[in-house]
Structures are given as structure tokens and as C-alpha cells.
ROLODO-65354 format. One record per residue (C-alpha): x, y, z; residue number from 1. Coordinates in steps of 0.5 Angstrom, whole numbers, always signed. Layout:
ROLODO-65354
(lumvex (X Y Z) NUM)
...
//
This chain:
ROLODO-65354
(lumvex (+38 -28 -19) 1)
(lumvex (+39 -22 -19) 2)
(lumvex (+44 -18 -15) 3)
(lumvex (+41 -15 -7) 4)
(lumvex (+42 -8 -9) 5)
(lumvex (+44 -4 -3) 6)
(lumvex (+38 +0 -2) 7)
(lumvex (+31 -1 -2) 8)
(lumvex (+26 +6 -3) 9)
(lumvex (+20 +6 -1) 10)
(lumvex (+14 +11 -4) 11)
(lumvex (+8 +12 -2) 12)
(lumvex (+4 +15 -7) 13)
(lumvex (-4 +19 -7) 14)
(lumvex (-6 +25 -11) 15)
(lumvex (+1 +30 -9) 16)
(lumvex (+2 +30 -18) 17)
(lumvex (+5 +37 -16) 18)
(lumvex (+12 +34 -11) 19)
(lumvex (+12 +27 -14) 20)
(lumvex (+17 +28 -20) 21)
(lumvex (+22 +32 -15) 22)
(lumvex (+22 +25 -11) 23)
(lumvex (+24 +21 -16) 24)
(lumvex (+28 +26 -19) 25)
(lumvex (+32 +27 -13) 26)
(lumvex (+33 +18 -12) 27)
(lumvex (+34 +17 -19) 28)
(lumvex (+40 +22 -19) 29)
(lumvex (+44 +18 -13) 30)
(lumvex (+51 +16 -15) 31)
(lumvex (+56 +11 -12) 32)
(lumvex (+51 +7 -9) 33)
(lumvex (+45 +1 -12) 34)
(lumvex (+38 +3 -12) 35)
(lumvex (+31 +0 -13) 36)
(lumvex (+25 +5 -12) 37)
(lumvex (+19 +2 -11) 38)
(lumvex (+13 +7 -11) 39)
(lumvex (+5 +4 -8) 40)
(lumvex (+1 +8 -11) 41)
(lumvex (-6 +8 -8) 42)
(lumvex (-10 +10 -14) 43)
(lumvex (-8 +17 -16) 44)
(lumvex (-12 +21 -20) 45)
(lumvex (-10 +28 -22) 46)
(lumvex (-4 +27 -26) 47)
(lumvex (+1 +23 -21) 48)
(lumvex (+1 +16 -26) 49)
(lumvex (+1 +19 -31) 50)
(lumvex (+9 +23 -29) 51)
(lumvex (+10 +15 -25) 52)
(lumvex (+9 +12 -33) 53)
(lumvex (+14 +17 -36) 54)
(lumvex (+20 +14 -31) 55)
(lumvex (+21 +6 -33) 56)
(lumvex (+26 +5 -28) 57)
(lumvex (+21 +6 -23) 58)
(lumvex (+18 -1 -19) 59)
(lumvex (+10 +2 -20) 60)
(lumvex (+4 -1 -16) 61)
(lumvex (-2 +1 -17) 62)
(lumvex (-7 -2 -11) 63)
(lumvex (-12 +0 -7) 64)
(lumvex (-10 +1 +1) 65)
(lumvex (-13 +3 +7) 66)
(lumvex (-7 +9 +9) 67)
(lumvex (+0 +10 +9) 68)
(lumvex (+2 +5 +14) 69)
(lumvex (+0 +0 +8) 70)
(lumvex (+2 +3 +2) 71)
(lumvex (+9 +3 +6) 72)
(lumvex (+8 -4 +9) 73)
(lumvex (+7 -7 +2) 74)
(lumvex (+13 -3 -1) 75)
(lumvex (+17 -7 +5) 76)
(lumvex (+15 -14 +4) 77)
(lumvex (+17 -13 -3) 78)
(lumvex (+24 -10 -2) 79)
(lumvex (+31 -14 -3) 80)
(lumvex (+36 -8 -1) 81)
(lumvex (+40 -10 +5) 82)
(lumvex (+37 -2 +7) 83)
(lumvex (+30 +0 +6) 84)
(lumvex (+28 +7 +8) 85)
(lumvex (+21 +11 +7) 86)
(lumvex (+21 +17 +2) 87)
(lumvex (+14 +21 +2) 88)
(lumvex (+12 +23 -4) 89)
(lumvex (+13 +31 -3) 90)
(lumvex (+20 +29 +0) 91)
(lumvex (+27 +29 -3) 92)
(lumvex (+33 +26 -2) 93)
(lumvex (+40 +30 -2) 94)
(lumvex (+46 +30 -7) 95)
(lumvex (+50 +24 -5) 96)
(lumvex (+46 +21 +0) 97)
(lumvex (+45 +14 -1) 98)
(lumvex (+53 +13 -2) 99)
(lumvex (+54 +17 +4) 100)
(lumvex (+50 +13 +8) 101)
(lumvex (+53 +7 +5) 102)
(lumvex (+60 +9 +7) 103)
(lumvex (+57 +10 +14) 104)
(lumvex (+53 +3 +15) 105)
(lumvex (+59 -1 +12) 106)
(lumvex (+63 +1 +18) 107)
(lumvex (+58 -1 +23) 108)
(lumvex (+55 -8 +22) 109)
(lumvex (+52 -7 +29) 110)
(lumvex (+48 -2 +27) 111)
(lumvex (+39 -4 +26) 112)
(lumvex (+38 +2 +24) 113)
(lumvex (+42 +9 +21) 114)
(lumvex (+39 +15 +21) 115)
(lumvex (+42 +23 +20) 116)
(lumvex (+40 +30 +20) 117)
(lumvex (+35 +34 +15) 118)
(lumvex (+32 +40 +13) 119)
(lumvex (+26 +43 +14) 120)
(lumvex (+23 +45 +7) 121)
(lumvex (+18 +49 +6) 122)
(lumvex (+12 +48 -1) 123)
(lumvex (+16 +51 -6) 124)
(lumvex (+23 +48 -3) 125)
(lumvex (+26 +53 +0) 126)
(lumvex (+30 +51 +7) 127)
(lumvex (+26 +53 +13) 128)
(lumvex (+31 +51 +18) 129)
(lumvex (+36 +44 +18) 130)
(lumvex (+35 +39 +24) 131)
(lumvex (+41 +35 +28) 132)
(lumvex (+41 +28 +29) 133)
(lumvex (+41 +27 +36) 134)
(lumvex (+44 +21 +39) 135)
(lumvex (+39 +16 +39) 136)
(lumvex (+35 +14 +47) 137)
(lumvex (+28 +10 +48) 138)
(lumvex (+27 +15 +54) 139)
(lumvex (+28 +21 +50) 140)
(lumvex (+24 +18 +45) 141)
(lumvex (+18 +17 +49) 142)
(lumvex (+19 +24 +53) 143)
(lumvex (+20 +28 +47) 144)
(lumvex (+16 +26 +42) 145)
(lumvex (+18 +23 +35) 146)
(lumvex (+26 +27 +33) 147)
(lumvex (+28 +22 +28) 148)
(lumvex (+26 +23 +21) 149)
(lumvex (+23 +18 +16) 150)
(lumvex (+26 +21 +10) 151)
(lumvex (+33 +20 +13) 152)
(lumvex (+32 +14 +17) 153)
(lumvex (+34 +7 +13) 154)
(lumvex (+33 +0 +16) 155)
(lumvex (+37 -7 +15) 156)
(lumvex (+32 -11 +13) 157)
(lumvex (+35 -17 +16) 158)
(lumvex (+35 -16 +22) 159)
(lumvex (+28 -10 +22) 160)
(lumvex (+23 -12 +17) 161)
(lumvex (+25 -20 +15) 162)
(lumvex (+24 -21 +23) 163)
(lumvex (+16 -19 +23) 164)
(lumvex (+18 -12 +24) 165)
(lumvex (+12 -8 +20) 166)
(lumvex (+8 -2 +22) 167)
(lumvex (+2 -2 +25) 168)
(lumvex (-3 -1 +20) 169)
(lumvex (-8 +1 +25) 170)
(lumvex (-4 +8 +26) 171)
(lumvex (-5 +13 +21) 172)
(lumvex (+0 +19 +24) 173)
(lumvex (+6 +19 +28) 174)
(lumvex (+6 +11 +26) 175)
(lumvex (+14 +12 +25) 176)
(lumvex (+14 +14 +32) 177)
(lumvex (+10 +7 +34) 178)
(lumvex (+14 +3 +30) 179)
(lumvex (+21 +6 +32) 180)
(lumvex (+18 +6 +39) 181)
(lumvex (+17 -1 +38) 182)
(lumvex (+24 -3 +35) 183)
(lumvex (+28 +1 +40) 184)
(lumvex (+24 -3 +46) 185)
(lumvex (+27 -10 +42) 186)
(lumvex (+33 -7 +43) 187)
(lumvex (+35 -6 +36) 188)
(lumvex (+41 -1 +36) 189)
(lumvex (+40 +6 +32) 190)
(lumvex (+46 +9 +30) 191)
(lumvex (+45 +16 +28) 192)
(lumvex (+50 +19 +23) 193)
(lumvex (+50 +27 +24) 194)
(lumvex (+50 +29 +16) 195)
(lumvex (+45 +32 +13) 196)
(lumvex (+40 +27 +8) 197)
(lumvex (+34 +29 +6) 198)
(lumvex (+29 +35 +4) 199)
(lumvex (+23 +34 +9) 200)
(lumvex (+17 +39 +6) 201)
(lumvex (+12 +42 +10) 202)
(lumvex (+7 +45 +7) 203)
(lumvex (+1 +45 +12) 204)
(lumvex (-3 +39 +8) 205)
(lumvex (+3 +34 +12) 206)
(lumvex (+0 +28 +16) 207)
(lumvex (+3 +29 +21) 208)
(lumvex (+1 +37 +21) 209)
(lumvex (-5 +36 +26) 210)
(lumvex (+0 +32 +31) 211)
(lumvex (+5 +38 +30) 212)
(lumvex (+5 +40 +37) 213)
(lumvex (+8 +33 +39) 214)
(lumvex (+14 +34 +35) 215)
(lumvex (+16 +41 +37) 216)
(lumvex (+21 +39 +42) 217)
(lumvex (+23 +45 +44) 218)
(lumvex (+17 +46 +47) 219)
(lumvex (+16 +40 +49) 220)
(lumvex (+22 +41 +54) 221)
(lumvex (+20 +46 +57) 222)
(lumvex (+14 +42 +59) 223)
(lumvex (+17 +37 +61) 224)
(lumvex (+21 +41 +66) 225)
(lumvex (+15 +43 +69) 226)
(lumvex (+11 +36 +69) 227)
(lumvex (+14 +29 +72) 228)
(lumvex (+12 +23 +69) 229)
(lumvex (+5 +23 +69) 230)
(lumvex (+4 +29 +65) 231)
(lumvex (+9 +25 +59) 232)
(lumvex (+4 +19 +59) 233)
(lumvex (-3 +24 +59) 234)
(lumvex (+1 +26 +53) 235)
(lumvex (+2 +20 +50) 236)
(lumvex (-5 +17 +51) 237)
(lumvex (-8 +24 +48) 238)
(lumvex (-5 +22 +42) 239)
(lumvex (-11 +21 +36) 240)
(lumvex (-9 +14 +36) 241)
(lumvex (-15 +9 +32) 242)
(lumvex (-18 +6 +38) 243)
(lumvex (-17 +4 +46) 244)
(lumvex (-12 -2 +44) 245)
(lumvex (-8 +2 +39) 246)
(lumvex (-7 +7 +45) 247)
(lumvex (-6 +1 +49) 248)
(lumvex (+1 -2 +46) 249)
(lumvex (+4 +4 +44) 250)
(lumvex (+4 +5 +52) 251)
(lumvex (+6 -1 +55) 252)
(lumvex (+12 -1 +48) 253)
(lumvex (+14 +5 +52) 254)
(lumvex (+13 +8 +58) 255)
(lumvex (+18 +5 +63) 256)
(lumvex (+22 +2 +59) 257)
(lumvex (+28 -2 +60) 258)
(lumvex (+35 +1 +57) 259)
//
């Protein structure tokens, strides 16, 4: 039987030829800790297969999905790390990240979820700005919108993913914000790890660009300076979310929560 590596990365990937080999690269260069790095790639067809062909170390798959949550949902269930993390294809991890990560987690067995701090890159890989790990709050999450980073989130996965816990497929943006949401309301405790992990690049064609405004947190906390609860969950219930049903659990999971 082959020994749990310590983490699980999983990738999502569709037609991002142009970033992909600086994601793998950026994983593949990681010491002092154990890896697999599982790519699902929805059927790419300018040229991605052909970079992922050329680095054997890779756990490619190759299906059809319908979006990002289930390409991610299936690199989950196929995960053996005892921490598994989602790595976008146009994202990079930095120097020493997963040892760093590791070290931390050892010392908090209590922890669900670790998380740290990233910088904002833009399409050539230039840092825009760096972003703080803030303390981890549901309130605070549902108020201010989204402020943790999947690309420098990680998951253990005996306690998150092996217990059920899986994005919901039927959100096709900001489905990390439902899921943490989600995790946060079942009381899993994030323990966040002020040192910087990761490369988020943002280049315009992100899916989460249309939801931007959700996740200027700056500007949101002068909104909500000025507005009481009942303008957070016009907010929340504005979100583009797939159907009537979806906006309905993402706002029972939330608004008034129990911490």
C-alpha cells in the first residue's frame, strides 16, 4: 500500500495552456514535504494536454465535467493526503510553501482547515499587492464576502472531505465562499497561518471576476457601516447563484449564525 503523502493538490484544468506549466512547476519544486498533484482536466484543446503529457509525475485525468466545482469534487474523492488543497491552473504555489504549512499543521492537531496569506499577481506574474490572513470569523465571512484564498487554503481530509464534505456542484462562482461558509456553520475550526503561500493571478478572465465587488472588502466595510443586516442579506441573495434552491441554502447556512 502506498504511504499517505502529506498533501493532496488538486488542479482544475480547461484551455489555460498559456499558466499551466508555472502551476506545476511551482508544486513540482516544493521540498521538505510529500505530494501528489492531481490535475482533472475537462478536455482542453489548445495545447494544455500536451504540457501535462510531458510531466510524468502528474496524476492526470482526462473527463468531461460540468464546471470547476466537479472537476475539483473528483480530484477530492481521489485524494490520499492527510491535507488536500485546490491549486487553479493560473495560480502558483511559493518557494517552501507545503513544508511551511506543514510544520504549522503538526503543531495544531485541533485545526480543520489551515489557511495563510497570498499575493495578488497580475497576467505576466508581477505582484500587484500581498493579502493578510485575517483571524477566521463565519460572521465576518458572511458580511464581508469571501476574504480566504483557496489557493492557500488547505483541508484535512479526515475531518472535511472523508466526512461528505464537498462543493456544492451547482455553483459555478464564489463556490469556495459556500463551501467555507458551510464548513464554518458545522463548526469546523480554520486556523489561519499569517505567512504568505501562494501566487493568485488575476487577469480578467478569472471566474470570479464577475463577482469582484463581493470580494473588495474594503469597499464592502464601508457598506456595511452604513447598512444593517438587512442590506448583508439583499447582498447575499443578489449573488448570481444557479437557482432559487441554491440561494436558499447559502442563506439558511449563513445569515444568523450560531458561533
Amino acid at each position: 500500500m502506498d504511504t499517505e503523502p502529506d498533501f493532496s493538490i488538486i488542479t482544475p484544468s480547461y484551455n489555460y495552456a498559456r499558466y499551466v506549466r508555472e502551476c506545476i512547476e511551482s508544486v513540482k519544486n516544493q521540498e521538505g514535504a510529500t505530494f501528489e498533484h492531481i490535475i482533472q482536466d475537462a478536455g482542453s484543446t489548445d495545447g494544455t494536454l500536451d504540457i501535462l503529457h510531458s510531466y510524468p509525475h502528474l496524476k492526470l485525468h482526462v473527463e468531461k465535467d460540468s464546471g470547476m466545482s466537479e472537476g475539483i469534487n473528483r480530484g477530492f474523492r481521489k485524494a490520499r493526503g492527510k491535507w488536500v488543497m485546490w491549486l487553479n491552473t493560473d495560480d502558483r504555489l511559493l518557494p517552501g510553501a507545503l513544508a511551511a504549512v506543514k510544520a504549522f499543521a503538526d503543531s495544531r492537531p485541533d485545526a480543520d482547515i489551515v489557511y495563510g496569506a497570498w499575493n495578488f499577481i497580475g497576467p505576466d506574474g508581477e505582484i500587484q499587492r500581498a493579502m493578510k490572513a485575517l483571524p477566521y470569523s463565519l460572521n465576518m465571512h458572511i458580511w464581508y464576502g469571501t476574504y480566504l484564498a483557496s489557493t492557500a487554503l488547505f483541508l484535512r481530509r479526515s475531518t472535511t472531505i472523508e466526512e461528505g464534505f464537498l462543493l456544492d456542484e451547482r455553483f459555478h462562482y464564489d463556490m469556495d465562499g459556500e463551501y467555507y461558509a458551510r464548513l464554518g456553520r458545522a463548526g469546523k475550526k480554520f486556523v489561519h497561518y499569517n505567512r504568505l503561500l501562494a501566487d493568485f493571478r488575476w487577469h480578467g478572465d478569472n471566474l470570479s471576476a464577475p463577482n469582484i465587488e463581493c470580494r473588495d472588502m474594503d469597499a464592502e466595510l464601508k457598506r456595511q457601516k452604513q447598512h444593517g443586516e438587512d442590506a448583508a442579506i439583499k447582498r447575499i441573495t443578489a449573488f448570481p447563484f444557479p437557482s432559487t434552491a441554491a440561494t436558499i441554502s447559502w442563506t439558511a447556512s449563513c445569515v444568523r449564525p450560531t458561533v
